[in-house]
C-alpha positions as a Markdown table, in Angstrom:
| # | Residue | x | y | z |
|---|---|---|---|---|
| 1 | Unk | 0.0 | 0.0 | 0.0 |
| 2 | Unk | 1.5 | 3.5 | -1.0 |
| 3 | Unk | 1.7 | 6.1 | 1.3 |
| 4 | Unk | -1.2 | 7.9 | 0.1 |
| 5 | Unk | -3.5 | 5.0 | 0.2 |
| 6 | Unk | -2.6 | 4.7 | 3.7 |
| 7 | Unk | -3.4 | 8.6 | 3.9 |
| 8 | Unk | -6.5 | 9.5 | 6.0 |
| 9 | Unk | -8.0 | 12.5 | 7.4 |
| 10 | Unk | -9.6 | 12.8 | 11.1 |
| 11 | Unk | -12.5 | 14.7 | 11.6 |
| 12 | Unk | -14.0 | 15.4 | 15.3 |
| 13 | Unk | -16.4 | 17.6 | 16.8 |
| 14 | Unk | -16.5 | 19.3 | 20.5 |
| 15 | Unk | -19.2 | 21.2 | 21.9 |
| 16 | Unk | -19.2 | 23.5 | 25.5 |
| 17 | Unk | -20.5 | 20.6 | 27.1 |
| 18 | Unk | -17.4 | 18.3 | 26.5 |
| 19 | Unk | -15.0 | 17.2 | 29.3 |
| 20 | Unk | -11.4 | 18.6 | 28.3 |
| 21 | Unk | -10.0 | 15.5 | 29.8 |
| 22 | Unk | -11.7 | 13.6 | 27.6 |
| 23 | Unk | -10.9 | 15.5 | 24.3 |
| 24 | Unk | -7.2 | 15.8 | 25.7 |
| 25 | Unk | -7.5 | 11.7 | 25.9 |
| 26 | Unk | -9.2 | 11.4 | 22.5 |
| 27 | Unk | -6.9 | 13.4 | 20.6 |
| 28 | Unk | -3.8 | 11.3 | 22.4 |
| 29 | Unk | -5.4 | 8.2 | 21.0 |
| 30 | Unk | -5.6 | 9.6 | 17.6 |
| 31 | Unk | -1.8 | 10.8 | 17.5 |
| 32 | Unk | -0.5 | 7.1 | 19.3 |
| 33 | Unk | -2.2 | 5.0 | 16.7 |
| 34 | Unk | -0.2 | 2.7 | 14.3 |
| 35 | Unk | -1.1 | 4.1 | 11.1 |
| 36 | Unk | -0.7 | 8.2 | 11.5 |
| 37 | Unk | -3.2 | 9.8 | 10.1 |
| 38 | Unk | -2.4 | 13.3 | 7.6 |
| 39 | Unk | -4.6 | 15.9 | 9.4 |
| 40 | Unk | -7.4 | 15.8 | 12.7 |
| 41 | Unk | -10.4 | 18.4 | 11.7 |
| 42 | Unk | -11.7 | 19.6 | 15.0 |
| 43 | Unk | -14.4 | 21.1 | 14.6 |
| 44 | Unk | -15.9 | 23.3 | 17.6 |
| 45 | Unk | -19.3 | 23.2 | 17.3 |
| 46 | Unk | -20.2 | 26.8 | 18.9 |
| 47 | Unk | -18.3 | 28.2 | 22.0 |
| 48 | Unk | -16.2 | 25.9 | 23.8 |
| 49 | Unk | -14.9 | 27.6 | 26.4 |
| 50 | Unk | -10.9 | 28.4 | 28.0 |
| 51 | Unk | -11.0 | 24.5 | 28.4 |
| 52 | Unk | -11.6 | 22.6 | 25.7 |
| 53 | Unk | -10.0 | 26.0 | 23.8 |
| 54 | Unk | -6.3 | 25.3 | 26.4 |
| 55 | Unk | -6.4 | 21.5 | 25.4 |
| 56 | Unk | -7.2 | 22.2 | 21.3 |
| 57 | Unk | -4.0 | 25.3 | 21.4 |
| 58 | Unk | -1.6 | 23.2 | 23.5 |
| 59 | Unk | -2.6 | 20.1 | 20.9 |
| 60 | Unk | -1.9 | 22.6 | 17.8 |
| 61 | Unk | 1.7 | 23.5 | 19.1 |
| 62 | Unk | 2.2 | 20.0 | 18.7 |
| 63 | Unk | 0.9 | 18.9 | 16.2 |
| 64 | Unk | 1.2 | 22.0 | 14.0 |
| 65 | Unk | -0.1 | 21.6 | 10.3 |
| 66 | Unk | -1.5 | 18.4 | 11.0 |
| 67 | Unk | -4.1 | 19.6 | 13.5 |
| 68 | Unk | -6.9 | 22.0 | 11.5 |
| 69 | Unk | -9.5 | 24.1 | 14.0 |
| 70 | Unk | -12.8 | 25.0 | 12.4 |
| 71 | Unk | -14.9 | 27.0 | 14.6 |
| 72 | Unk | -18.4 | 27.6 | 14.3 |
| 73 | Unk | -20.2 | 30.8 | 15.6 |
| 74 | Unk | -23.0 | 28.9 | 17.0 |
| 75 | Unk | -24.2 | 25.5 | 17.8 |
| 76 | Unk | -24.9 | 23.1 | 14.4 |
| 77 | Unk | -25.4 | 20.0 | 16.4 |
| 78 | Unk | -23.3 | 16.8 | 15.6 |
| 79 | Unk | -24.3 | 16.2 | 12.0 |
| 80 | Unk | -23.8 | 19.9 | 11.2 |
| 81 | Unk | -20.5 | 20.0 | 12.8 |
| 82 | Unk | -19.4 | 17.2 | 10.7 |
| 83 | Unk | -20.4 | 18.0 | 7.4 |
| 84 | Unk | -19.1 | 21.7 | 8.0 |
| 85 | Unk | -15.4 | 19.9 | 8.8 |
| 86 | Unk | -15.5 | 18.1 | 5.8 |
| 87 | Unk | -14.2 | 20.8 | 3.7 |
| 88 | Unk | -11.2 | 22.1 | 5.2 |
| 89 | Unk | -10.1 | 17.8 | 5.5 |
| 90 | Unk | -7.0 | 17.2 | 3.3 |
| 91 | Unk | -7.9 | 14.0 | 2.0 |
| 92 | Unk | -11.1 | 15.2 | -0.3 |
| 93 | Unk | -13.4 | 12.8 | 1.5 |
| 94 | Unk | -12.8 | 12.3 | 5.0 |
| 95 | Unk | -12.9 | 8.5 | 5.4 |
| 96 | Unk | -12.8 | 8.8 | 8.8 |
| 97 | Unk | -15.1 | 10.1 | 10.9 |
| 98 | Unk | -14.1 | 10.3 | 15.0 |
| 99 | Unk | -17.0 | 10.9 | 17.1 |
| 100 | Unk | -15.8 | 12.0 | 20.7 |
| 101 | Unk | -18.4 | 10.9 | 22.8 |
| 102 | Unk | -19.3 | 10.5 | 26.9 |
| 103 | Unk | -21.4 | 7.8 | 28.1 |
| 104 | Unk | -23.5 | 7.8 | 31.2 |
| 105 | Unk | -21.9 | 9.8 | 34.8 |
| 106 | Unk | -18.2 | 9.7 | 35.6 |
| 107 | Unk | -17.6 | 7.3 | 32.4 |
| 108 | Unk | -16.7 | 7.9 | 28.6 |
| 109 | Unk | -16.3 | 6.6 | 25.4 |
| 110 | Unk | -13.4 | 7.2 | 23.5 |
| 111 | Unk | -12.6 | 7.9 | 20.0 |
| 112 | Unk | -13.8 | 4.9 | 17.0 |
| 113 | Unk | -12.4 | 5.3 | 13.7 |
| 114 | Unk | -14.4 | 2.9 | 11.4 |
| 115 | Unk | -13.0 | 2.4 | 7.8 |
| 116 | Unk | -10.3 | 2.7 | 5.7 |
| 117 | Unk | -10.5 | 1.4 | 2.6 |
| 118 | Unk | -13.1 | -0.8 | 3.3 |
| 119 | Unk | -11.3 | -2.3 | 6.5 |
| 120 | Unk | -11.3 | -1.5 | 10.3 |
| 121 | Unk | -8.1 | 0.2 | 11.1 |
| 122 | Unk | -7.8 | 1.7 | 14.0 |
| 123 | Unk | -10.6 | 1.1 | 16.9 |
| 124 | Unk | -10.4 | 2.9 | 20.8 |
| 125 | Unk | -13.1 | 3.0 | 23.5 |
């Protein structure tokens, strides 16, 4: 497999409500995986807050290029967070969609990347 077949974009969305903790954690996942992926899409889906806005700045003096904010002025919900990250993705069709999610009290989910190329690559909870 070339390099650009193993080429994938990452596209997440963050809302006020999310625990920066938790997008800190899901963002680590993403950069520790086997297969790097070419750019993360986080898309903040309204105001986030000094929080989750501390965690997404520390994460883009990391990650530099690779990491691409798009902020929304006001809320889109999920769907309408994702589709309006789609665009600024590198690859032309994001592939891979990360939904950072938090289940029940006191608990979370993590990050699940789906496909690539028709095949499971790269699953976290």
């Amino acid at each position: 497999m070339s390099p650009d077949e193993r080429s994938y974009s990452v596209l997440m969305s963050v809302y006020e409500r999310d625990q920066p903790d938790y997008v800190d954690d899901a963002i680590r996942s993403m950069v520790e995986q086997s297969e790097p992926f070419t750019d993360l899409v986080v898309v903040c889906d309204g105001p986030v807050g000094a929080g989750l806005d501390a965690v997404i700045e520390r994460w883009r003096g990391e990650l530099g290029e690779r990491l691409r904010v798009h902020r929304l002025a006001a809320n889109r919900g999920l769907a309408g967070a994702l589709r309006a990250g789609l665009p600024p993705a590198k690859r032309g069709v994001a592939e891979h969609i990360v939904q950072y999610f938090k289940r029940g009290r006191g608990s979370h989910g993590g990050v699940s990347v789906i496909r690539y190329n028709g095949r499971v690559i790269v699953k976290a909870v």
